[in-house]
C-alpha positions in Angstrom: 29.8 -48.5 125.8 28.5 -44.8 124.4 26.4 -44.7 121.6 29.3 -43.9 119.6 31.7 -46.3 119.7 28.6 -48.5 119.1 27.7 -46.8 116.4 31.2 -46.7 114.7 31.2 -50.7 115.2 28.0 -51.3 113.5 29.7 -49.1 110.6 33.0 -50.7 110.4 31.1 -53.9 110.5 28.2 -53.3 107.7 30.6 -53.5 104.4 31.8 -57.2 105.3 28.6 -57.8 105.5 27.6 -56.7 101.9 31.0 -58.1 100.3 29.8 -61.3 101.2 26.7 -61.2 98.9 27.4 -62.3 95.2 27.4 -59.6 92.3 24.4 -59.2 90.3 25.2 -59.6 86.3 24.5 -56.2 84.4 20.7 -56.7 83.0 21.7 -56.0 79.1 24.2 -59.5 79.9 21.2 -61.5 81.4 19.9 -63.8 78.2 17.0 -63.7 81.1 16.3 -60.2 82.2 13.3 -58.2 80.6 13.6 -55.3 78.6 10.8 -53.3 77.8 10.8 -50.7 75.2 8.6 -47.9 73.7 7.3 -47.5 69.9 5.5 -45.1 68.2 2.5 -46.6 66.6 1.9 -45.9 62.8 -0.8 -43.5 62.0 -1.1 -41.6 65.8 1.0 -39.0 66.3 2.0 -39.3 70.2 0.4 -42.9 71.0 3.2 -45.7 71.7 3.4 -49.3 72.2 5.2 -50.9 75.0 7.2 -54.4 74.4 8.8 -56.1 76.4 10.6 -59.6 75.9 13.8 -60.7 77.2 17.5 -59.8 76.2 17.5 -63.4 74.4 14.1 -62.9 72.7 15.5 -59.1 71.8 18.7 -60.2 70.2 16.5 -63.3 68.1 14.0 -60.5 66.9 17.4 -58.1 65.5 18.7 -61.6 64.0 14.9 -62.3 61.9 15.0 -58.2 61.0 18.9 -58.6 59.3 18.0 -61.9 57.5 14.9 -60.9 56.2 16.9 -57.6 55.1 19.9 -59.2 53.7 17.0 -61.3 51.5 14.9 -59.0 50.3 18.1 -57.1 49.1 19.2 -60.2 47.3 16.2 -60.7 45.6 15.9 -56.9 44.0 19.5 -55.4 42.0 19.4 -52.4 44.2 18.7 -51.8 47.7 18.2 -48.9 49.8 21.6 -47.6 51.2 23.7 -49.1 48.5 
């Protein structure tokens, strides 16, 4: 056989291959990927911090930030943004 016809084969024959493999779940759907992010840290003008904890430990730390929030805003008779 030429090199061509060999080479076609291999070709036609490489995407069954990779259909067969399962599809990965996008990362920001994984409650078990990592994330990591960059802040600015307080007081330094161009130093940052980087965090990283996982799309389930992410979405926990958004949850704490709104409660505490929606109590301090209880508490006082008028709130930023109201």
């Amino acid at each position: 056989m030429s090199r061509r016809v060999i080479l076609a084969l291999a070709l036609v024959a490489t995407p069954g291959i990779a259909a067969d493999k399962p599809a990965k779940a996008p990362r920001k759907l994984d409650p078990d990927a990592v994330r990591c992010v960059r802040t600015e840290i307080t007081g330094y003008l161009a130093r940052t911090q980087k965090i990283c904890m996982t799309n389930r430990e992410w979405e926990q730390a958004r949850d704490d930030a709104r409660r505490m929030q929606t109590q301090t805003c209880a508490d006082q008779t008028r709130c930023a943004g109201s």
